[in-house]
LOBAVEX-23948 format. One line per field, with one value per residue (C-alpha): x, y, z. Coordinates in Angstrom, 3 decimals, always signed. Layout:
x <- c(X, ...) $
y <- c(Y, ...) $
z <- c(Z, ...) $
***
This chain:
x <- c(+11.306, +10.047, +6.904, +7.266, +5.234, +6.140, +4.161, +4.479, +4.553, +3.120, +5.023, +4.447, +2.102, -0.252, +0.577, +0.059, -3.040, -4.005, -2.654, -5.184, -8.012, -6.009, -6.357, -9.637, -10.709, -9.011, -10.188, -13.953, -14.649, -11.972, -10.489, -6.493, -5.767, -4.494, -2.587, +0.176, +1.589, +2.324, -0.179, +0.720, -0.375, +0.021, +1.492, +3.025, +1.281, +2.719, +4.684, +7.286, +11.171, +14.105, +15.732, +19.089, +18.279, +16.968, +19.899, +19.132, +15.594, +16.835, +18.999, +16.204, +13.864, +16.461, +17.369, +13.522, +12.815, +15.645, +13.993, +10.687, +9.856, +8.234, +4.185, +1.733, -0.759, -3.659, -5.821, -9.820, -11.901, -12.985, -14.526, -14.923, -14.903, -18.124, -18.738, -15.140, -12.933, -12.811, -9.832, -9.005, -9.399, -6.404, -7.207, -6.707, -3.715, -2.848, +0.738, +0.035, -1.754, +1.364, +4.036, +1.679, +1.686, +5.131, +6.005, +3.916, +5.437, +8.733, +8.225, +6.991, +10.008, +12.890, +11.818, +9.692, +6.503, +3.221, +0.121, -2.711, -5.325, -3.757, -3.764, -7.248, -8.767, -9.083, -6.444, -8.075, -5.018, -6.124, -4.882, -6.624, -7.577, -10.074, -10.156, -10.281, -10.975, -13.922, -17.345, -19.503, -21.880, -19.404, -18.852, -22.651, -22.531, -18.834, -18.932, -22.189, -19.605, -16.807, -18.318, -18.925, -15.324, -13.721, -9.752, -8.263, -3.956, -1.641, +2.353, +4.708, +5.840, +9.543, +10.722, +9.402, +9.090, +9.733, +7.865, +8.746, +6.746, +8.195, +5.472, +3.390, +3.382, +5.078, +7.831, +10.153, +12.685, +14.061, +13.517, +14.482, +14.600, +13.279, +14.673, +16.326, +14.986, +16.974, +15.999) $
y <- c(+17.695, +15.081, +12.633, +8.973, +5.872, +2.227, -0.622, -3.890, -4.194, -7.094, -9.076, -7.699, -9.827, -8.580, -4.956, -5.373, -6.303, -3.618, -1.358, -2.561, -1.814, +1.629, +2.934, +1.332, +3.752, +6.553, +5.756, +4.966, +7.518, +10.144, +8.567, +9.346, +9.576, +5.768, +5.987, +8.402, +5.256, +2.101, -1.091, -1.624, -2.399, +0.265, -0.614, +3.146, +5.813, +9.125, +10.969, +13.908, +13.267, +15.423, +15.154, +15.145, +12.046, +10.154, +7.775, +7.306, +6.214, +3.838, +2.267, +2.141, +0.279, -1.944, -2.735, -3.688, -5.889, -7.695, -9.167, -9.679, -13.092, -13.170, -12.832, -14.858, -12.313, -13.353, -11.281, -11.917, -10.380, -6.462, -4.297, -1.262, +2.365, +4.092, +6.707, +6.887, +3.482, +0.827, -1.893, -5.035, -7.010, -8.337, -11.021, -10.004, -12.940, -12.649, -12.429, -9.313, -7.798, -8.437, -6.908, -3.859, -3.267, -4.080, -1.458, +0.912, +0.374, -0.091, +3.748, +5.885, +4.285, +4.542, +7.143, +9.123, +8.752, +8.789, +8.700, +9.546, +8.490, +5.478, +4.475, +4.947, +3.114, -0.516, -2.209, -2.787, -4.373, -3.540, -2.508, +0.362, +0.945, +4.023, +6.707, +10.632, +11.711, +9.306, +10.633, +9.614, +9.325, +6.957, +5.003, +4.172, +3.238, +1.306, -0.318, -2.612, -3.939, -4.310, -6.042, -9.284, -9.207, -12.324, -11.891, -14.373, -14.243, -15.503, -14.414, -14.232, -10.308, -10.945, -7.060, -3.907, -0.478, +3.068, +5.142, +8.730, +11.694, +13.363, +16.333, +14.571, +11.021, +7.992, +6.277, +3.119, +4.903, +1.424, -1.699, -4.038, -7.396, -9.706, -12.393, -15.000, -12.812, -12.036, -8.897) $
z <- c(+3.936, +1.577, +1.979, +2.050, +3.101, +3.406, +2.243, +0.514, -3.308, -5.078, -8.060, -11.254, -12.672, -9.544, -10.248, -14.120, -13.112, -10.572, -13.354, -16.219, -13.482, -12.223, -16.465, -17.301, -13.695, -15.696, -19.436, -18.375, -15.134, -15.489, -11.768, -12.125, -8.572, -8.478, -10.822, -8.858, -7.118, -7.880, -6.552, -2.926, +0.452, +2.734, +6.237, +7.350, +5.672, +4.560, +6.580, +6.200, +6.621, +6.308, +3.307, +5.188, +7.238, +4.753, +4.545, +8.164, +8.252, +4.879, +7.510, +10.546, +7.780, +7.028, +10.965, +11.022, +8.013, +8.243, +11.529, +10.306, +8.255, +4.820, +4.894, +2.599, +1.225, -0.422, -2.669, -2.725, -5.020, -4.777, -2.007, -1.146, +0.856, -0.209, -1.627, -3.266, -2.602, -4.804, -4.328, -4.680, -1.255, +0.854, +2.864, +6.642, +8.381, +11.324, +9.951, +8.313, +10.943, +13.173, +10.384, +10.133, +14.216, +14.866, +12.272, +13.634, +16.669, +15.714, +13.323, +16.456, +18.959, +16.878, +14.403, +15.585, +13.081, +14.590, +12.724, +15.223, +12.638, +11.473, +15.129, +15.741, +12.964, +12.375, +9.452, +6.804, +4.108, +0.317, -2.953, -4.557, -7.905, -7.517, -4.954, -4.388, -7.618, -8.772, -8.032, -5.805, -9.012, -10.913, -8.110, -7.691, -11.678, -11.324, -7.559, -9.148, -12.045, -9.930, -6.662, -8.972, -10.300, -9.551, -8.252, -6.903, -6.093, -3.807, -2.967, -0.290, +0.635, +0.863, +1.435, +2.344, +0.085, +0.648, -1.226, -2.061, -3.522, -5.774, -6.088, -8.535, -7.576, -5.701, -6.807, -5.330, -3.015, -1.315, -0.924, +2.704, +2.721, +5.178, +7.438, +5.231, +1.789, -0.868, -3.138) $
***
């Protein structure tokens, strides 16, 4: 069994960005944690699969995003999950909302992947930069510095990502298209 999650990756410029923020976390309050995984947006979190079926849930993922349409994400400035959380804020479409149910959906029907939590909770879309390991005393002394950050970014998520752990951190397993996309 291996752990994976699916989410949308921004284009590099975005995660160069994220990254800067992601080391000056690390470099200024010991917060690694964020580093593990590239900048994304998370729209299945992690779940186990089989290693031996892998090539089959590659091919599910595919099925799916090659019926969805591209989504317009835009980026906002920073917010936060206190005491821990600090990201950078993704605009909540209706379009995104939509891609993150039907996959949902789309995940527990076909595949089998049901995340009780995830279900229960409200979507918030984000990109973090600081989580787990920063203290809830550095986050009182960064989340004042970062709230008046100004971040403002716009793309169009062409593709999804599968992620993959790989026992110390996440790395680009596949990538799916979308309707009409070319990756």
């Amino acid at each position: 069994m291996s752990r994976f999650f699916i989410a949308l990756l921004p284009p590099q410029e975005i995660q160069e960005y994220a990254n800067d923020i992601k080391h000056y976390f690390a470099d200024k309050y010991a917060c690694h944690s964020a580093k593990k995984s590239p900048p994304h947006i998370t729209l299945q979190p992690p779940f186990e699969w089989s290693d031996t079926l892998v090539t089959n849930l590659e091919t599910s993922l595919q099925a799916f995003a090659s019926q969805q349409e591209s989504v317009a994400i835009t980026f906002d400035g920073f917010a936060a999950f206190p005491p821990r959380v600090i990201y950078i804020n993704v605009v909540k479409s209706q379009e995104l909302l939509t891609l993150k149910t039907d996959l949902m959906t789309y995940a527990e029907t076909n595949l089998g992947i049901i995340d009780q939590v995830e279900k229960a909770r409200p979507f918030v879309p984000h990109l973090t930069v600081a989580f787990r390991d920063l203290t809830k005393q550095n986050f009182r002394i960064a989340w004042p510095e970062f709230v008046q950050n100004q971040f403002y970014a716009e793309y169009t998520a062409t593709h999804l990502t599968l992620l993959l752990h790989n026992g110390k951190c996440w790395n680009i397993k596949s990538e799916f298209p979308f309707l009409g996309s070319v990756k």
